[in-house]
C-alpha positions in Angstrom: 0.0 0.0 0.0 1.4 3.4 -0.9 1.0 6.3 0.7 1.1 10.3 -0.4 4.2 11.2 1.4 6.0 7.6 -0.7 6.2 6.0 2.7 4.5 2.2 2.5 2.5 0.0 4.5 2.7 -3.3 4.3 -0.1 -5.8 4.5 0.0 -8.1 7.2 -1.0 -11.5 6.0 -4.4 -13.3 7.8 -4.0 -16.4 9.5 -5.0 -19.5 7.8 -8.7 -20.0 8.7 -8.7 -23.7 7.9 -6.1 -24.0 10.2 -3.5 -26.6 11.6 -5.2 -30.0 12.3 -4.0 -30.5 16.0 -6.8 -29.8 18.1 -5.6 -29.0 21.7 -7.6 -28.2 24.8 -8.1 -25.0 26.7 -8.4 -25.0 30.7 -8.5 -22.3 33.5 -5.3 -22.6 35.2 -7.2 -21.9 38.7 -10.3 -23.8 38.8 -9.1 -26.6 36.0 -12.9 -25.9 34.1 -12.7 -26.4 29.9 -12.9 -23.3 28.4 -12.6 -24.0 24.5 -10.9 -26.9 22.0 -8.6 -24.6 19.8 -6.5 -25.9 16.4 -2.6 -24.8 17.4 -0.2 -24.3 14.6 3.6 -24.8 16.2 4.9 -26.2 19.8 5.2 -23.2 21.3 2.7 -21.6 24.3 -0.1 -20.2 24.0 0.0 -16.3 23.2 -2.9 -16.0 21.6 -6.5 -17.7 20.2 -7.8 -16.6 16.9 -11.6 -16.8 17.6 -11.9 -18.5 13.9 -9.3 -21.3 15.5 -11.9 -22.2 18.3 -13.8 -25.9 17.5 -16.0 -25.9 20.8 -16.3 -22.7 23.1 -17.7 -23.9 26.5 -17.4 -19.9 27.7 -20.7 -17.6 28.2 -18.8 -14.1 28.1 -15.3 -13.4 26.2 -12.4 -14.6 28.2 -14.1 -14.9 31.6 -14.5 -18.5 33.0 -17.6 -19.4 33.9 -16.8 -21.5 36.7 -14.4 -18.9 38.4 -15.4 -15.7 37.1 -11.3 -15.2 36.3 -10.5 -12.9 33.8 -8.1 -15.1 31.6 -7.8 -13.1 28.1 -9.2 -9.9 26.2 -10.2 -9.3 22.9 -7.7 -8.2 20.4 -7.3 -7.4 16.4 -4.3 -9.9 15.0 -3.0 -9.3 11.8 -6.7 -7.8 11.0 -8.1 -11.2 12.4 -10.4 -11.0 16.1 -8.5 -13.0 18.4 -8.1 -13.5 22.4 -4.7 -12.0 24.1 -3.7 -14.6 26.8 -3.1 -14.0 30.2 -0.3 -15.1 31.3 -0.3 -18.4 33.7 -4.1 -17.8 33.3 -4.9 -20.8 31.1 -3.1 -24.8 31.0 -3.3 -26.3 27.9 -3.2 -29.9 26.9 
């Protein structure tokens, strides 16, 4: 994308909606209660959920656990895709 000034932007790509085919499982690190199934690309830990990512969502309000009430992510625009910021230590995945 140029700009008037010749400065350029450039165009972050979206993830893949399809996805990796590993399917993990999302839990509340304090009161152990399933909050989604999730497809995980890579080993690494979990940073961040892309909402198109999430199989099963077992949550009634956007990264609160219903079991808790614990805040364990907020909403967030990746790469111009909606997603869920992880709290840190807040969720265990398996």
């Amino acid at each position: 994308m140029k700009f008037k000034n010749g400065a350029t932007k450039l165009a972050m790509a979206k993830p893949n909606p399809k996805g990796p085919v590993r399917t993990v499982q999302i839990y509340c690190a304090k009161c152990k209660f399933q909050l989604f199934k999730y497809r995980k690309g890579g080993k690494g830990a979990l940073v961040k959920c892309f909402k198109e990512r999430i199989v099963e969502d077992y949550t009634e309000k956007e990264g609160i656990c219903p079991s808790c009430k614990g805040q364990f992510a907020r909403n967030a625009m990746i790469r111009g895709a909606p997603a869920f910021k992880i709290v840190g230590g807040k969720v265990h995945m398996k």
